[in-house]
Backbone as CSV, one residue per row, in Angstrom:
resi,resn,N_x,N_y,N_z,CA_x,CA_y,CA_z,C_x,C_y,C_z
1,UNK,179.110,14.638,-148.340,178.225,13.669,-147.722,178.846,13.115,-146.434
2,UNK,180.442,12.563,-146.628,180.897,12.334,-145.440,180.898,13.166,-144.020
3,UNK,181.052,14.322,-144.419,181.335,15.804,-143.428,179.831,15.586,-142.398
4,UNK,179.087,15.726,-143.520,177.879,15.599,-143.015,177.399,14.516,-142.182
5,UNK,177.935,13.293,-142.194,177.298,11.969,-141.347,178.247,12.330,-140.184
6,UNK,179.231,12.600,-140.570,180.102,12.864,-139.021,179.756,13.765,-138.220
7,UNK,179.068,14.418,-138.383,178.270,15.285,-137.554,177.542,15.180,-136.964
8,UNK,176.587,14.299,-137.695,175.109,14.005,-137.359,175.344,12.154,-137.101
9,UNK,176.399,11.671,-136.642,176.611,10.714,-136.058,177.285,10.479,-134.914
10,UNK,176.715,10.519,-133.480,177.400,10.837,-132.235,178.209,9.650,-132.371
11,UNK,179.769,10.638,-131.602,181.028,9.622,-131.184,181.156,9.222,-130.072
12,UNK,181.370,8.263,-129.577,181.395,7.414,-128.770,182.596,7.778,-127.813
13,UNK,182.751,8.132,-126.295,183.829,8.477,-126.027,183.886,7.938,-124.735
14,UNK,185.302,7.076,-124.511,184.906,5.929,-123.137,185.823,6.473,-122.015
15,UNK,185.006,6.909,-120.817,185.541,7.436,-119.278,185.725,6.433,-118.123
16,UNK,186.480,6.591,-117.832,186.557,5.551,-116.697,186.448,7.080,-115.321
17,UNK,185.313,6.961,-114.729,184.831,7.938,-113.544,185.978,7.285,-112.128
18,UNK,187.239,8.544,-111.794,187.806,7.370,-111.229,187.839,8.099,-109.764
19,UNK,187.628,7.320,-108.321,187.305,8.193,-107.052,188.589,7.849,-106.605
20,UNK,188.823,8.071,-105.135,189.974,7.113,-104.649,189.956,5.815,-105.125
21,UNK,191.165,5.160,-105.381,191.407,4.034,-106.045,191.850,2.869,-104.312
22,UNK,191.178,2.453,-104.590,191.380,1.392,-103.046,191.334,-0.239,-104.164
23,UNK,192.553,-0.780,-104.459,192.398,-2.293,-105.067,192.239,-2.979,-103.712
24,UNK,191.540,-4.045,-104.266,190.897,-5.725,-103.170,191.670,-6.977,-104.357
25,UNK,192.193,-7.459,-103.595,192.625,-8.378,-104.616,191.458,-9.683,-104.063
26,UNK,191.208,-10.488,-105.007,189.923,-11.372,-105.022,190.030,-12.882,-105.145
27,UNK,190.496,-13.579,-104.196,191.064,-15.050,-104.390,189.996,-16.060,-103.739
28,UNK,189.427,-15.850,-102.902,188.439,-16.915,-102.929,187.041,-16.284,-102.752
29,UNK,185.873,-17.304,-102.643,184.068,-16.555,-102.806,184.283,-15.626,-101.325
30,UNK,185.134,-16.110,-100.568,185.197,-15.542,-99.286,185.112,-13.725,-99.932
31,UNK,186.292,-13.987,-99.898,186.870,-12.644,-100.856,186.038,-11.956,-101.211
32,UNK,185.144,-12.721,-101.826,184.426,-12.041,-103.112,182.718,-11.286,-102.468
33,UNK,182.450,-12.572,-101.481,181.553,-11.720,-100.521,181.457,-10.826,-99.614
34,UNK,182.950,-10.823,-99.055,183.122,-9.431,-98.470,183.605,-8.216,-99.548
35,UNK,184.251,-8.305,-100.439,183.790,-7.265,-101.482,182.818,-6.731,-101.807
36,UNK,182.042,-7.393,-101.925,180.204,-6.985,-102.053,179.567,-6.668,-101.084
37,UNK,179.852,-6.615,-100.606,179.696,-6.175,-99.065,179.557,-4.323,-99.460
38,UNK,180.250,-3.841,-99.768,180.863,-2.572,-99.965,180.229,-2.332,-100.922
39,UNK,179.308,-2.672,-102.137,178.730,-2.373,-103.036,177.084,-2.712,-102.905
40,UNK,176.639,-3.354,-102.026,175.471,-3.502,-101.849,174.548,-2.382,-100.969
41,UNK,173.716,-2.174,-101.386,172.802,-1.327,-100.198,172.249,-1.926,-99.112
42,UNK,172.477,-2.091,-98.061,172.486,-2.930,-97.026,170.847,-2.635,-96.598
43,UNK,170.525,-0.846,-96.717,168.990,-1.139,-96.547,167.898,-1.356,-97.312
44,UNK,168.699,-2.310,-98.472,167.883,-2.975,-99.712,167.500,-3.963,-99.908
45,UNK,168.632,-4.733,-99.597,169.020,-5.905,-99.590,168.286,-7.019,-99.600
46,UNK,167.584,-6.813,-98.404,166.451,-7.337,-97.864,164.690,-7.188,-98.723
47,UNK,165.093,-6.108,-99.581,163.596,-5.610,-100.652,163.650,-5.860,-101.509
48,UNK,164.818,-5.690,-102.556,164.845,-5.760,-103.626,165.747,-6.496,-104.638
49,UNK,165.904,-7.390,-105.226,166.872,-8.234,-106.043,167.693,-7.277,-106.894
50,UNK,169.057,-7.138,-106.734,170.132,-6.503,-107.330,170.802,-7.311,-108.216
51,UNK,171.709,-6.959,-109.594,173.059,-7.533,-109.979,174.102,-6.950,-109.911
52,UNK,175.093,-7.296,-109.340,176.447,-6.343,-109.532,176.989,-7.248,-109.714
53,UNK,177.781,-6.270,-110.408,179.499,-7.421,-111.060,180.802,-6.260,-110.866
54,UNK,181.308,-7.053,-110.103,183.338,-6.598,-110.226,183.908,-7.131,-110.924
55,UNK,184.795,-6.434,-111.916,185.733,-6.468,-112.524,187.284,-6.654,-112.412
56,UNK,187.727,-7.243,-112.600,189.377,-7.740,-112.020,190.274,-7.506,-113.479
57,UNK,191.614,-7.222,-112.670,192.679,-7.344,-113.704,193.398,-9.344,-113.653
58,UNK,194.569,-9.112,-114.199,195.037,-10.449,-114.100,195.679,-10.741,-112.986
59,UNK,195.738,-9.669,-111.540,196.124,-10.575,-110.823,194.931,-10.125,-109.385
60,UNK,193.983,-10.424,-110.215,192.877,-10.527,-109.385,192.589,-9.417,-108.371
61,UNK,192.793,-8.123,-108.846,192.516,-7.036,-108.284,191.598,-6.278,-108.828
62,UNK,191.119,-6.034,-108.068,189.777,-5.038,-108.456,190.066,-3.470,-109.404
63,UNK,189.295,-3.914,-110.295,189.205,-2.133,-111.058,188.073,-2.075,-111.354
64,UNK,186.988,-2.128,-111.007,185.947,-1.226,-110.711,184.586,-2.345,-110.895
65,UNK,183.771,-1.995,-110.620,182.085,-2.892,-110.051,181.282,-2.072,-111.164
66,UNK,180.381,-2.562,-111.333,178.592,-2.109,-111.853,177.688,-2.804,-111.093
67,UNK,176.716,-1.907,-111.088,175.382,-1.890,-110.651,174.277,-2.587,-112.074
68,UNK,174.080,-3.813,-112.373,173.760,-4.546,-113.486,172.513,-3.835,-113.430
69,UNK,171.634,-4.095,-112.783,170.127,-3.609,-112.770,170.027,-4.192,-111.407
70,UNK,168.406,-3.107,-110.863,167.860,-3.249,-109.795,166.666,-3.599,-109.736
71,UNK,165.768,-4.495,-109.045,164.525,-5.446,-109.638,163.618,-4.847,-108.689
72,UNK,162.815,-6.156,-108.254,161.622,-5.955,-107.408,161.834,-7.210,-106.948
73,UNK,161.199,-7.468,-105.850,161.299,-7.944,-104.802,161.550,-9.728,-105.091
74,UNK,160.833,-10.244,-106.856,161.280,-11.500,-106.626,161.989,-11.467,-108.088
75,UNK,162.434,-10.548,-108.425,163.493,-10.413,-109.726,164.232,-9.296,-110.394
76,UNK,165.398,-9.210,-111.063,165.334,-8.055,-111.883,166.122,-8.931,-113.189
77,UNK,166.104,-7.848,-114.426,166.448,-7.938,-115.123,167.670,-7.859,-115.684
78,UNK,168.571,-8.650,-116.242,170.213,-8.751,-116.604,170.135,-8.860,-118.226
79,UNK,171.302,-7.720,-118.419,171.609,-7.428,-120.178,172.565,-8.097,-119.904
80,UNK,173.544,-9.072,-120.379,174.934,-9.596,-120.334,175.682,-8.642,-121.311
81,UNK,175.022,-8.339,-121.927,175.554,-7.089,-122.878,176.255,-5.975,-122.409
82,UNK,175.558,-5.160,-121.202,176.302,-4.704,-120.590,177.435,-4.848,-119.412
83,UNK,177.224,-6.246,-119.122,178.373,-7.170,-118.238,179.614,-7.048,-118.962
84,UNK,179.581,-6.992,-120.253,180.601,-7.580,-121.258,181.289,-6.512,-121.934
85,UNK,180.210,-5.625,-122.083,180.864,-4.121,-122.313,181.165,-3.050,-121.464
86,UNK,181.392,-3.493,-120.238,181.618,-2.633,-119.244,183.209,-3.358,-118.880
87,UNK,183.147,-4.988,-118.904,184.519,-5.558,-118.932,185.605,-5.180,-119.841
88,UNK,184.748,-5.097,-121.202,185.635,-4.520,-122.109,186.593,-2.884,-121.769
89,UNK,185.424,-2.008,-121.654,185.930,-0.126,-121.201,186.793,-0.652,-120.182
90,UNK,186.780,-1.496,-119.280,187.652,-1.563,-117.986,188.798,-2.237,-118.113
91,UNK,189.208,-2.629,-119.752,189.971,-3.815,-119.890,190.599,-5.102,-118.782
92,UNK,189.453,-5.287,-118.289,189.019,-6.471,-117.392,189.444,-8.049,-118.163
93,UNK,190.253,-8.745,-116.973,190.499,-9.603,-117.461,189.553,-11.147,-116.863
94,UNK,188.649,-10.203,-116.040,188.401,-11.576,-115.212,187.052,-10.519,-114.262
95,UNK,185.867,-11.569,-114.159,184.345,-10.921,-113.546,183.558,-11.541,-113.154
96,UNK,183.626,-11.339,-111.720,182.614,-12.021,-111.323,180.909,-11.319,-110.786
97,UNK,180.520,-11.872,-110.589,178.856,-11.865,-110.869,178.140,-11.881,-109.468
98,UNK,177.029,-11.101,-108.986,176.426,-11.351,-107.839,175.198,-10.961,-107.556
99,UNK,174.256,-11.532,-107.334,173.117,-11.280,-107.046,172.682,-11.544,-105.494
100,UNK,171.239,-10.949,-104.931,170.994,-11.209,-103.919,169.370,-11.886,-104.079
101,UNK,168.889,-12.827,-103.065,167.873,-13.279,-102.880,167.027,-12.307,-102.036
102,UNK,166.116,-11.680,-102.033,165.523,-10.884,-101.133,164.893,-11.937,-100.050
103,UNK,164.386,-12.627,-100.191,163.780,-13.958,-99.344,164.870,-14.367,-98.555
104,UNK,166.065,-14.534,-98.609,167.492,-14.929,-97.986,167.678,-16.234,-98.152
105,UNK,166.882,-16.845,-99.581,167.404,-17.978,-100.169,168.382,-17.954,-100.601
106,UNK,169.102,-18.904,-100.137,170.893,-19.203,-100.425,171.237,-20.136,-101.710
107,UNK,169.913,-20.855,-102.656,170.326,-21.441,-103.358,169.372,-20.987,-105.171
108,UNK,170.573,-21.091,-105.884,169.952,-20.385,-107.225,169.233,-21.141,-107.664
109,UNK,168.428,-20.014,-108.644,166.846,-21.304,-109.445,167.612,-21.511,-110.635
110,UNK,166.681,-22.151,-111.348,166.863,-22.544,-112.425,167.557,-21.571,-113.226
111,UNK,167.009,-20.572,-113.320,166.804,-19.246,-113.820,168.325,-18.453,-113.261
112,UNK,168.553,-18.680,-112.398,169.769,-18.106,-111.956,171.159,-18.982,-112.750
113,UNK,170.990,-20.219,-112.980,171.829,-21.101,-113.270,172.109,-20.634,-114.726
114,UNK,170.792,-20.874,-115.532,170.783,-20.880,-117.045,171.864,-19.041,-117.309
115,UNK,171.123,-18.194,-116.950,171.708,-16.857,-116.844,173.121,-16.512,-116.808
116,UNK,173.593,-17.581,-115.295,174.896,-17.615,-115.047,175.644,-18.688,-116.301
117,UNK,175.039,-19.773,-117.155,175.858,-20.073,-118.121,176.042,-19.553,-119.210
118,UNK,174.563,-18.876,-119.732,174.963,-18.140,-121.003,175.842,-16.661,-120.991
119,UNK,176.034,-16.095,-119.754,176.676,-15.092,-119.548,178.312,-15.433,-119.748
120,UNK,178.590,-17.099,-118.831,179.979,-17.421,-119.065,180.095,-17.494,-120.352
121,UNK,179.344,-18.213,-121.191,179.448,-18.657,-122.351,180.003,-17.404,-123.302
122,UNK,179.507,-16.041,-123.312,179.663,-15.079,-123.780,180.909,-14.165,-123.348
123,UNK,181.598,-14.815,-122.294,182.773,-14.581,-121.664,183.788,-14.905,-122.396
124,UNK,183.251,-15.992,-122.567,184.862,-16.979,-123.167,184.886,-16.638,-124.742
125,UNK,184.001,-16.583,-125.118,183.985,-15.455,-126.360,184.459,-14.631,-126.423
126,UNK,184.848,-13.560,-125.471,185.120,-12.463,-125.664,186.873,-12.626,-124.893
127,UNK,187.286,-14.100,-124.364,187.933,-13.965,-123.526,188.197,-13.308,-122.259
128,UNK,187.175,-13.098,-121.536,187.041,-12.337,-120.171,186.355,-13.260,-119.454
129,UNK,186.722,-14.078,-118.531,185.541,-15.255,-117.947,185.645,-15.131,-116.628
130,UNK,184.199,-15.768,-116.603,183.294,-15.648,-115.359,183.827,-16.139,-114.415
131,UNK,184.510,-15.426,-113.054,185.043,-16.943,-112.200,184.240,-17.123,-111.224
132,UNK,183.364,-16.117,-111.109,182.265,-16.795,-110.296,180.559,-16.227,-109.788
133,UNK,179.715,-16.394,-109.195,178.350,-16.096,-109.252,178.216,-16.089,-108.032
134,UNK,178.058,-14.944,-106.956,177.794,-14.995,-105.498,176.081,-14.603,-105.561
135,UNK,175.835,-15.463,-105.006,174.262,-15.301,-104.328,174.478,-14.706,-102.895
136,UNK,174.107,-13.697,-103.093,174.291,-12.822,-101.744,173.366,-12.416,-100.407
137,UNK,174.298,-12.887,-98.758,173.188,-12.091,-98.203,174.127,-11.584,-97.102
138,UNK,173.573,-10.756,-96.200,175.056,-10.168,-95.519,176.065,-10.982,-94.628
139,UNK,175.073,-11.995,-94.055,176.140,-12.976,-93.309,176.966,-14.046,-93.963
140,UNK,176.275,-14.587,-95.016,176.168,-15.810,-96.120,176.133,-15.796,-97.216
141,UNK,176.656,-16.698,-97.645,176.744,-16.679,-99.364,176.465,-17.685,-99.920
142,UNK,176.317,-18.082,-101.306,176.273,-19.405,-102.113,177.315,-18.799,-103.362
143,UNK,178.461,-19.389,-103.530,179.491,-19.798,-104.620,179.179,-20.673,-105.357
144,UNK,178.701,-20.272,-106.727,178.809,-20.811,-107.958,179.845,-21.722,-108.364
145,UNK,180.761,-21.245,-108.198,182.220,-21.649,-108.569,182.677,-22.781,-107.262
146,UNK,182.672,-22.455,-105.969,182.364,-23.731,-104.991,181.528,-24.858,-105.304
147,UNK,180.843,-24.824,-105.332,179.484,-25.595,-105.792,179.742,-26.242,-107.346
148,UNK,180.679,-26.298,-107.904,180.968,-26.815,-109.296,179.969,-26.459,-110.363
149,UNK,179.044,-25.614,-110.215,178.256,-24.846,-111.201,178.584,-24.222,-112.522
150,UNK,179.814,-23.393,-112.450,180.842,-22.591,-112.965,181.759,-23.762,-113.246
């Protein structure tokens, strides 16, 4: 019976896809918006609401980003689930969070706020926490973590 479930139960097998390795070490929102910089589609930006999140070790260097989901023009959709399990495969000690306003509103809704706490909340659970939430646009930013939000 056992032989049999192991077969017919796919194993789980975790890759880290790795290109040239270029670390950013990540110390202030400054930092953190020109990082994103490099992960955003610049001729999107402007259309469509994105989430990405970078991943950091403990001394605040980058090991690798996701692409959270990609929306429509006044939203998309965020699993924190996969925020958290992508920190985990990366043994990430530290993640921050970024979205863009397609409108080039610089300040989060409600909806952005609540999102950004239950996501920390699920951080510190897992011990991997949020240090911060960039609202993104290419010249400008809004810091979560500036802003005493975080």
């Amino acid at each position: 019976m056992m032989k049999t479930y192991k077969t017919t139960c796919p194993e789980i097998e975790l890759k880290l896809k790795r290109g040239e390795v270029k670390k950013m070490q990540i110390k202030t929102s400054k930092d953190a918006h020109e990082a994103f910089k490099f992960f955003y589609d610049q001729d999107t930006v402007e259309l469509t609401e994105t989430f990405l999140a970078i991943f950091l070790n403990r001394a605040n260097n980058t090991v690798g980003w996701l692409k959270v989901s990609q929306g429509g023009i006044t939203g998309t959709v965020v699993d924190l689930r996969l925020i958290l399990a992508t920190a985990l495969k990366m043994a990430a000690t530290g993640v921050i969070l970024s979205h863009n306003h397609p409108s080039g509103q610089l300040f989060p809704s409600d909806a952005d706020i609540q999102l950004t706490k239950k996501i920390k909340e699920a951080g510190v659970i897992m011990d991997i926490p949020i240090l911060d939430h960039i609202i993104y646009t290419e010249e400008k930013y809004y810091s979560f973590a500036d802003e005493g939000i975080m």
